[in-house]
C-alpha positions as CSV (number, residue, x, y, z in Angstrom):
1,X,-14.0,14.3,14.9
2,X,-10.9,13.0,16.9
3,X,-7.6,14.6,16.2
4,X,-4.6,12.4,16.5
5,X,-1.4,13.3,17.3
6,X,2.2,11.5,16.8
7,X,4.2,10.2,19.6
8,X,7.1,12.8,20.7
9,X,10.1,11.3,19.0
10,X,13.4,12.5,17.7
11,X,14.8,10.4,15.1
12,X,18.5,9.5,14.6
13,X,19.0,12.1,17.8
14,X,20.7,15.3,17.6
15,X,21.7,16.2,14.2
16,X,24.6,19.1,13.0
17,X,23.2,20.2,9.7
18,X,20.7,23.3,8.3
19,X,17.6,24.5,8.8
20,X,15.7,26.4,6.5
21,X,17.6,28.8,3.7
22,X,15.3,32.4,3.7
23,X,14.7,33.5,7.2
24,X,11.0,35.7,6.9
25,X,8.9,36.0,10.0
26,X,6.3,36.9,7.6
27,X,4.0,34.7,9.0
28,X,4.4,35.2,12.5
29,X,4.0,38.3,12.5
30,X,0.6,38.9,10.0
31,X,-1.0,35.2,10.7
32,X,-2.9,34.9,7.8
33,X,-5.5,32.2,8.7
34,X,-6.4,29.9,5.9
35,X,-10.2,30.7,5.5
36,X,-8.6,34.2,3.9
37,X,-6.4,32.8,1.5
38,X,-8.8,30.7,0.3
39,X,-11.6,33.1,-0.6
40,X,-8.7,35.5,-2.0
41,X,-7.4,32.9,-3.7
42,X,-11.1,32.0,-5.0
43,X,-11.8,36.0,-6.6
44,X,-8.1,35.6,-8.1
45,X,-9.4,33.4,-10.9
46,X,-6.3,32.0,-12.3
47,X,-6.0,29.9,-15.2
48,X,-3.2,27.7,-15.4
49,X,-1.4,27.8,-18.7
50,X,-0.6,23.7,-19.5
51,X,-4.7,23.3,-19.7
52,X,-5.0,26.1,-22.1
53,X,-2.6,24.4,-24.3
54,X,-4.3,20.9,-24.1
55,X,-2.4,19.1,-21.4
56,X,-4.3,17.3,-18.9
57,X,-2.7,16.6,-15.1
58,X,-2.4,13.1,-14.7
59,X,-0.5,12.7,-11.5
60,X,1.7,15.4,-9.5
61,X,4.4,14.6,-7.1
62,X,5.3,16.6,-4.1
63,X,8.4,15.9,-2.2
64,X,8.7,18.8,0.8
65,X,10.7,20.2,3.9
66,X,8.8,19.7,7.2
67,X,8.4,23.4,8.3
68,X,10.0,25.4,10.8
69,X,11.8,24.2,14.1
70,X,13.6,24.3,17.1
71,X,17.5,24.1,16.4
72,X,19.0,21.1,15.9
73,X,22.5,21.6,18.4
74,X,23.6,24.1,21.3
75,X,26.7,25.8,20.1
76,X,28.2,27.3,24.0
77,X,30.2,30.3,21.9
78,X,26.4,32.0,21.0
79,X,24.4,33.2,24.1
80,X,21.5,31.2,25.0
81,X,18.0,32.5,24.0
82,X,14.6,31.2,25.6
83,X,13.3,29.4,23.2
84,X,9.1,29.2,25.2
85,X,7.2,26.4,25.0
86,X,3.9,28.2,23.3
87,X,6.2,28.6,20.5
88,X,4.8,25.1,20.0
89,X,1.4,25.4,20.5
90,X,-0.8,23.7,17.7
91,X,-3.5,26.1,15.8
92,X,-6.7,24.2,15.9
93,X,-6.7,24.9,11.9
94,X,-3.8,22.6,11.5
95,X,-5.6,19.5,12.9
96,X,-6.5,16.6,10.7
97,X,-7.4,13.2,11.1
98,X,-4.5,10.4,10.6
99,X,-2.9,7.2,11.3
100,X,0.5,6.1,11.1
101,X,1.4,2.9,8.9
102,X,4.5,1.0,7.7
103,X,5.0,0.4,4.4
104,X,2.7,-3.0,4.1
105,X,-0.3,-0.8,5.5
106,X,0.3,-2.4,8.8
107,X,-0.6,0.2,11.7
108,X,2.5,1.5,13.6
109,X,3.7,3.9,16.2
110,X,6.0,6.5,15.1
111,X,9.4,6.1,16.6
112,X,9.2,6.9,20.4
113,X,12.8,8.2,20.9
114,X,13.0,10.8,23.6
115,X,13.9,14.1,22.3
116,X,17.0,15.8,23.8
117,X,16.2,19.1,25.3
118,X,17.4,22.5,24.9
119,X,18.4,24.4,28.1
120,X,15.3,25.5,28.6
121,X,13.6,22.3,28.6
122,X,11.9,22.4,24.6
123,X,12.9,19.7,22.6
124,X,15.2,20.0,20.0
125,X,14.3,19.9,16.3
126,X,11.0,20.3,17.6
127,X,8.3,21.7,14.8
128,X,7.1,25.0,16.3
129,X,3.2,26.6,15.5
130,X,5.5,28.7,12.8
131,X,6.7,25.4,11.3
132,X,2.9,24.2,11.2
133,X,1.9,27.3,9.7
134,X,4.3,27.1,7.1
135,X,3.1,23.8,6.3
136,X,-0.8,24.5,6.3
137,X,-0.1,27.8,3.9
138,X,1.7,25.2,2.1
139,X,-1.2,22.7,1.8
140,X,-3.6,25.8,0.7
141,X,-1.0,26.5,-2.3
142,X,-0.9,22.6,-3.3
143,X,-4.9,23.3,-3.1
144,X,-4.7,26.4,-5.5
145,X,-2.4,24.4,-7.9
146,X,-4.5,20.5,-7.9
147,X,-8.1,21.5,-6.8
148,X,-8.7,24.7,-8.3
149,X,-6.2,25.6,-11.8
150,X,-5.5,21.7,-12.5
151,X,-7.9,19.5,-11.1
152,X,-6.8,16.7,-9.7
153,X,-8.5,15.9,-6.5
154,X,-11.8,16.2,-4.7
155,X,-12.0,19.5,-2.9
156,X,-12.1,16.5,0.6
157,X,-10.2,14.0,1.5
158,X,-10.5,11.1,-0.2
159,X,-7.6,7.6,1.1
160,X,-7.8,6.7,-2.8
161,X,-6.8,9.6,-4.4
162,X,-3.4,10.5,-2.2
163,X,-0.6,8.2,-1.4
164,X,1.3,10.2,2.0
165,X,4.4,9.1,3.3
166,X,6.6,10.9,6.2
167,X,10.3,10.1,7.0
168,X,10.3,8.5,11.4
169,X,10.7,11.8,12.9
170,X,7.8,14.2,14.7
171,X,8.0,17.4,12.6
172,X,7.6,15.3,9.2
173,X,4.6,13.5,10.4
174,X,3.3,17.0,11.9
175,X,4.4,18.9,8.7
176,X,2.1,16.5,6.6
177,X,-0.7,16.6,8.9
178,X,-0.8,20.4,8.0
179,X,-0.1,19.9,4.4
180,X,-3.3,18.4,4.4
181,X,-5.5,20.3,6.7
182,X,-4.5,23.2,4.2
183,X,-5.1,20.9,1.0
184,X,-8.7,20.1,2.2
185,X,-9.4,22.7,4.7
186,X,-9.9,19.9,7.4
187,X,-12.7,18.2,5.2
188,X,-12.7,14.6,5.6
189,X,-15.0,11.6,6.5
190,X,-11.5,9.0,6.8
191,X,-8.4,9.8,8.7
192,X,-5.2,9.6,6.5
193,X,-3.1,7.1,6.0
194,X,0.5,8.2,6.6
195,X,3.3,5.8,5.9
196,X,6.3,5.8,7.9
197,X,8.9,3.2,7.2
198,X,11.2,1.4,9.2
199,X,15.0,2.7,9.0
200,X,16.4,0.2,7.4
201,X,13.6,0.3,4.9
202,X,13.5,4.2,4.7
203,X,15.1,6.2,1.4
204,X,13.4,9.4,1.9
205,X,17.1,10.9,3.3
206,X,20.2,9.8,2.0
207,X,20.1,7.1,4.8
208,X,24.4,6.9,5.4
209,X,23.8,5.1,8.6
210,X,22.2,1.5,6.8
211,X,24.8,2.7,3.4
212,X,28.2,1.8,4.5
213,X,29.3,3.0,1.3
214,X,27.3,6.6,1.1
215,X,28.8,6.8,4.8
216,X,32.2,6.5,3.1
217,X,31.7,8.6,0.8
218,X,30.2,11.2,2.4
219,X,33.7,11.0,4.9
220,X,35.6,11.8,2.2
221,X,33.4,14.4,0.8
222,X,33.2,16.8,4.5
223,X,37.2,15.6,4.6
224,X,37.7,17.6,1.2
225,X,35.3,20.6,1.8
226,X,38.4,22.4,3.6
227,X,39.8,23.0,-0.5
228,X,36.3,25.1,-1.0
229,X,37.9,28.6,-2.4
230,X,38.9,31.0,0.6
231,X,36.7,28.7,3.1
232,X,39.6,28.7,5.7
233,X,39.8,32.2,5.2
234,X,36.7,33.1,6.1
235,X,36.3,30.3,9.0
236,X,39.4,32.2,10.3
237,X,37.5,36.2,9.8
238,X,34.2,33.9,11.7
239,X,36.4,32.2,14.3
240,X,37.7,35.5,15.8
241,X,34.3,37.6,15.3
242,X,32.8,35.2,17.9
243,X,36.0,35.8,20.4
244,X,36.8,31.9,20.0
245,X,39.6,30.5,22.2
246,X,43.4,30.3,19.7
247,X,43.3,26.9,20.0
248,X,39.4,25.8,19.5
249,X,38.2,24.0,16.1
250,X,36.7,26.8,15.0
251,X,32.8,27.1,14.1
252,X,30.7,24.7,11.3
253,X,29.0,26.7,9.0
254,X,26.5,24.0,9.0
255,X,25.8,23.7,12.4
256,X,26.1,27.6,13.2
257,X,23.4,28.1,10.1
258,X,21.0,25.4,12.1
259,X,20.8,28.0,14.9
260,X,20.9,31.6,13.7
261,X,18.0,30.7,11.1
262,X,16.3,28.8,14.0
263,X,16.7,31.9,15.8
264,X,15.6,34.7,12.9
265,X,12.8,32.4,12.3
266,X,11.4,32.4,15.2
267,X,12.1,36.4,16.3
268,X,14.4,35.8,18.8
269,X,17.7,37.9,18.9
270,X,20.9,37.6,16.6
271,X,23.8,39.7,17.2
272,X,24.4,42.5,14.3
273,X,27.6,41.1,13.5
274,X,26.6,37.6,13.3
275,X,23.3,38.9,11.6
276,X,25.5,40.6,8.8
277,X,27.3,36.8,8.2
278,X,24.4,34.9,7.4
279,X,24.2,35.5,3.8
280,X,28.1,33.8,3.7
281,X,27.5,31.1,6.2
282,X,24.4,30.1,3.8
283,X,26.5,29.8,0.8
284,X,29.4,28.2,2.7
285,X,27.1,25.8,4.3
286,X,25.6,24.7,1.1
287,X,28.9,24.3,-0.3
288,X,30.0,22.2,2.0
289,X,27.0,20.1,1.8
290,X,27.3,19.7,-1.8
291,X,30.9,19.5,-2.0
292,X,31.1,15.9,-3.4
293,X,29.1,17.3,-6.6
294,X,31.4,18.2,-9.1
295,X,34.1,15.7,-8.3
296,X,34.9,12.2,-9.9
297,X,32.4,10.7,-7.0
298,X,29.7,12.8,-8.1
299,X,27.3,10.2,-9.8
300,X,27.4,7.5,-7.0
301,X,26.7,10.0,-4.4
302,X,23.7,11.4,-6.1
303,X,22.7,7.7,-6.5
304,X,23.2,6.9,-3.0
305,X,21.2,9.6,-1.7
306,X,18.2,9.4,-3.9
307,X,18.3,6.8,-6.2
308,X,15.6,4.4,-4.3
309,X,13.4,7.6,-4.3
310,X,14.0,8.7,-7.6
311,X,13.2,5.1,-8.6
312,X,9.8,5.1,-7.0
313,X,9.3,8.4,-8.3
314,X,9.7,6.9,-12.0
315,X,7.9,4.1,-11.6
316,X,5.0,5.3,-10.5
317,X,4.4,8.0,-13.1
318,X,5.3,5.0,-16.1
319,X,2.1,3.3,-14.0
320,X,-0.1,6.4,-15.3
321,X,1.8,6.4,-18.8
322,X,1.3,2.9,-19.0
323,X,-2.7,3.0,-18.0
324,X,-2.5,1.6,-14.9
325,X,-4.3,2.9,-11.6
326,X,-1.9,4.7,-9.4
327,X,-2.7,8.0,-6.9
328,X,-3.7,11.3,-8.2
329,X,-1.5,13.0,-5.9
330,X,2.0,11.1,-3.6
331,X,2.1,13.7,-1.0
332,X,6.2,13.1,0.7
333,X,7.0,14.7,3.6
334,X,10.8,15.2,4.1
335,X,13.8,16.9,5.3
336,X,16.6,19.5,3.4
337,X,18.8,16.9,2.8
338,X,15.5,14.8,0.9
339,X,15.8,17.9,-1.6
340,X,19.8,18.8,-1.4
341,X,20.6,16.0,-3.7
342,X,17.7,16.3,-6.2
343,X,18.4,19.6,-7.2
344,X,21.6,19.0,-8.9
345,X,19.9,15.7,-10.5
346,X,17.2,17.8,-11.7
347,X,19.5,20.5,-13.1
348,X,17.6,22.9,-11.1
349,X,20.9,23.6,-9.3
350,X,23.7,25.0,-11.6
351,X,22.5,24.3,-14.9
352,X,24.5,26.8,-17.0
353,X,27.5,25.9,-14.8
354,X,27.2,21.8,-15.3
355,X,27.7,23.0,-19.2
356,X,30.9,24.8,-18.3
357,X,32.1,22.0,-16.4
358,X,32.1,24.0,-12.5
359,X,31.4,21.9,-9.3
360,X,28.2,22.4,-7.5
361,X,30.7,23.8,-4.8
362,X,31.7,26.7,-6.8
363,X,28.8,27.5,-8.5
364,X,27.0,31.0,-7.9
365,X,25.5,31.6,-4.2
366,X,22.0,32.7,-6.2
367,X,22.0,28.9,-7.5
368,X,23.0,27.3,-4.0
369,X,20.0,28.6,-1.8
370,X,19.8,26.0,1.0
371,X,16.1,24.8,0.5
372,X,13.8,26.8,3.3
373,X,11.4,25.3,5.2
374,X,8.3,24.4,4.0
375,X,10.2,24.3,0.3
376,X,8.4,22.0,-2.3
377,X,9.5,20.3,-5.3
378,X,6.7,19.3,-7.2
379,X,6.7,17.0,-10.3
380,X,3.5,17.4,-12.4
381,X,2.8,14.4,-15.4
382,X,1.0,15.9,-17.8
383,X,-1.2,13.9,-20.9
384,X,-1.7,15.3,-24.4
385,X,-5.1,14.1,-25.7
386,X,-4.6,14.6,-29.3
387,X,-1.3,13.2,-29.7
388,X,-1.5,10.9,-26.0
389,X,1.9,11.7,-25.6
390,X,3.0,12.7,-21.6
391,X,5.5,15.3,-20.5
392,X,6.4,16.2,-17.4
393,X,6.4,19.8,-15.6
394,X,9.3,20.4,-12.5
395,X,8.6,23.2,-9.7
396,X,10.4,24.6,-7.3
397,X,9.7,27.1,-5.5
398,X,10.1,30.4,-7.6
399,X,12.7,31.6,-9.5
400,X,14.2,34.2,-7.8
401,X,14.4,31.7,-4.5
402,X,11.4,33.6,-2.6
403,X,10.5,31.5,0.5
404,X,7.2,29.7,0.2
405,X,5.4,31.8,3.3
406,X,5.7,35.0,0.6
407,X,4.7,32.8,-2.5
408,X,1.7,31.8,-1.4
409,X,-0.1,34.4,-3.5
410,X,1.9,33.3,-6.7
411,X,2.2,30.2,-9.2
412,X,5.1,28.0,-8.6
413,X,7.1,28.5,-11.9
414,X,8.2,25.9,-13.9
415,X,12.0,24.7,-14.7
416,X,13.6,24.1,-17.7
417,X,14.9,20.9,-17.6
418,X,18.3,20.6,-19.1
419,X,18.6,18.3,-21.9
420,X,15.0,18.3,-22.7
421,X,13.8,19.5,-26.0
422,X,10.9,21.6,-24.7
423,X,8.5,22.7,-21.6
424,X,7.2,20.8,-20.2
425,X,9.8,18.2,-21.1
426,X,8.7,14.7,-23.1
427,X,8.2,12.0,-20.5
428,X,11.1,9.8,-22.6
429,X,13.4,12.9,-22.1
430,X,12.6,13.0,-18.9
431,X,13.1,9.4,-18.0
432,X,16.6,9.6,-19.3
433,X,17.3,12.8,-17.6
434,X,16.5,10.5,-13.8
435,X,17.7,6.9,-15.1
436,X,21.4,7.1,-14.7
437,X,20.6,8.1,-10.5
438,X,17.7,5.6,-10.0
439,X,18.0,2.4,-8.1
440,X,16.1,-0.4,-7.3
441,X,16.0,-2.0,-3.6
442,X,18.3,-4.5,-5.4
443,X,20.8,-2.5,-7.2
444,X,20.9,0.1,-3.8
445,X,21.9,-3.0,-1.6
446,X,24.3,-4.3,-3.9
447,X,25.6,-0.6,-4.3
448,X,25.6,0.3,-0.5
449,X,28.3,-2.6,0.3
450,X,31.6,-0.3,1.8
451,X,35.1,-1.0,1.5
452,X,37.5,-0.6,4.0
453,X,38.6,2.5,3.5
454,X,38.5,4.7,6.7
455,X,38.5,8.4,5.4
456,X,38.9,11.0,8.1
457,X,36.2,12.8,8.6
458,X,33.0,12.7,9.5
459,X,29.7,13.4,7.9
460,X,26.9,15.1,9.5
461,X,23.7,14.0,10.3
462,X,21.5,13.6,7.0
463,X,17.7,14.0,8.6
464,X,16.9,17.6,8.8
């Protein structure tokens, strides 16, 4: 069978924001091939608890991070590591069978933008054989969950049971080509279908450069991060732990995170010092990332940077409520910043908090764990047969934010959705909990329309 492979491509160039949260070599350092977790996974014989209690999986969700990658930016105050070229070597048990579409199911070529290098000549943001790992051990927990506990696909591929869509950038489109080599152990008689829109078209990031008014608002939101609690004083502790000139801006905890989890990903060195920093340049990155949550703002940001997707999400699980055909399984293939936003709107993010009125930006570092490669959000709608009522099930990751290569022997556990009545939460209850953020193309475009303010700073790259 042929194996196809994406067009080298870099979309939207060089970005400054995060990599992954939880920085395990786990898997680099055991490679656990797939074959192994399977058969473990077939003498575990676990039972998943919604079908013991009568509900019936209808239709599941996944929205997840591409996995792990070459770093984003060269920052010249950190000493240059060799980041080697058979980092990105692709196992053969990652191949699968696809072709790239647009949204109409028109064939396409995925963007052909040349990738800017790093000194060593690897391409930046590049997904590495790590990243691809992460993704296929990924695809073997989505099988675990939807083929063997809750059946909801055929153990192979099969184009009319899975709807697959990937943002315009390699790693996503290389990160979902694992997914499903793990989901279906390579078995198909059909390549996939992968749909990759258009950037004008896309909503699978919050898409500030066709948003004039996200773009704005985003401005304002990096402009105001500097009032984060003690923020300058620790920028201050970072700036003259690296030996940084008096006079020089100082280092971006976003941009610095990009690289040293890059780095710690992949084995290659960290200095102790900058090593023992990590844990606060995670949670002051995610602050700054979320900073606009909490604030007067909040609602049309949220909006902004999902509402399109949260709106297809919605309407295609009231297809299945409603008793029309739609997939078994929508299969998106993302970035960070794809999940960053839904958190909050989920209430998976600072829950208790929201009650008390705090701003994503202060909440608890625990809550504000930048989501790690390979990290998956999965929304499962579930049908009642006696009553044929539907609720709806939210996972991500685990509770106690362990990355996804060490999960891979566990069940995703469920959230608690705030503001629903029980668990899994009543599908109404959990249509009002998403309405407010939804958009339609319509109400997005109307919405996206800027003013002229000019704010002063400006935002980083949203396509991680």
């Amino acid at each position: 069978m042929k194996k196809m492979r994406p067009k080298q491509l870099n979309h939207l160039g060089v970005a400054v924001t995060a990599c992954g949260a939880l920085v395990c070599v786990w898997l680099a350092r055991n490679r656990v091939r797939g074959p192994l977790v399977e058969e473990v996974r077939r003498n575990r014989g676990t039972t998943s608890d919604t079908r013991t209690r009568g509900l019936d999986l209808r239709q599941a969700v996944v929205l997840f991070r591409h996995g792990a990658r070459t770093p984003l930016t060269v920052l010249p105050y950190l000493p240059e590591v060799q980041w080697n070229s058979d980092l990105l070597q692709t196992p053969s048990y990652t191949l699968f069978d696809y072709v790239t579409m647009d949204e109409h199911g028109v064939p396409r070529s995925a963007s052909t933008d040349v990738a800017t290098l790093l000194p060593n000549g690897v391409p930046r943001g590049e997904l590495t054989r790590i990243g691809m790992e992460q993704a296929y051990h990924l695809g073997l927990h989505l099988r675990d969950l939807y083929i063997h506990q809750r059946p909801l696909l055929s153990p192979s591929f099969k184009s009319q049971e899975i709807y697959i869509r990937s943002t315009d950038t390699k790693r996503t489109i290389e990160s979902a080509r694992c997914v499903l080599a793990g989901l279906f152990l390579q078995k198909q008689e059909e390549p996939a279908k992968i749909v990759v829109a258009r950037l004008e078209e896309e909503v699978l990031f919050p898409n500030y450069i066709c948003c004039a008014r996200l773009k704005e608002l985003l401005r304002m939101m990096f402009g105001n991060s500097h009032k984060l609690p003690d923020l300058l004083k620790d920028k201050e502790a970072l700036h003259a732990l690296l030996h940084l000139p008096v006079d020089s801006r100082g280092p971006d905890f976003i941009a610095l995170r990009d690289v040293l989890v890059a780095r710690q990903t992949h084995g290659l060195p960290v200095s102790l010092e900058l090593h023992d920093w990590l844990p606060k340049v995670e949670q002051r990155a995610t602050q700054m990332m979320l900073s606009g949550i909490g604030t007067e703002q909040s609602t049309e940001v949220l909006q902004l940077s999902s509402g399109p997707l949260l709106n297809l999400i919605l309407q295609n699980m009231e297809e299945i409520v409603e008793g029309k055909k739609s997939p078994q399984l929508l299969l998106y293939s993302c970035h960070d910043t794809t999940l960053l936003p839904l958190l909050p709107v989920l209430g998976i993010w600072g829950s208790r908090e929201k009650e008390q009125g705090v701003p994503v930006g202060e909440m608890k570092p625990s809550e504000e764990t930048w989501p790690p490669f390979a990290a998956s959000l999965c929304i499962d709608l579930l049908h009642e047969a006696e009553s044929g009522k539907h609720f709806v099930q939210v996972s991500y990751l685990n509770q106690d934010g362990t990355s996804i290569q060490l999960m891979i022997w566990s069940i995703l556990q469920p959230f608690r959705l705030p503001g629903c009545t029980s668990e899994p939460c009543p599908w109404s209850e959990f249509h009002a909990l998403l309405a407010p953020f939804a958009l339609s193309v319509q109400e997005y475009a109307k919405k996206c329309v800027g003013s002229d303010a000019k704010p002063t700073a400006e935002p980083n790259a949203m396509t991680q």
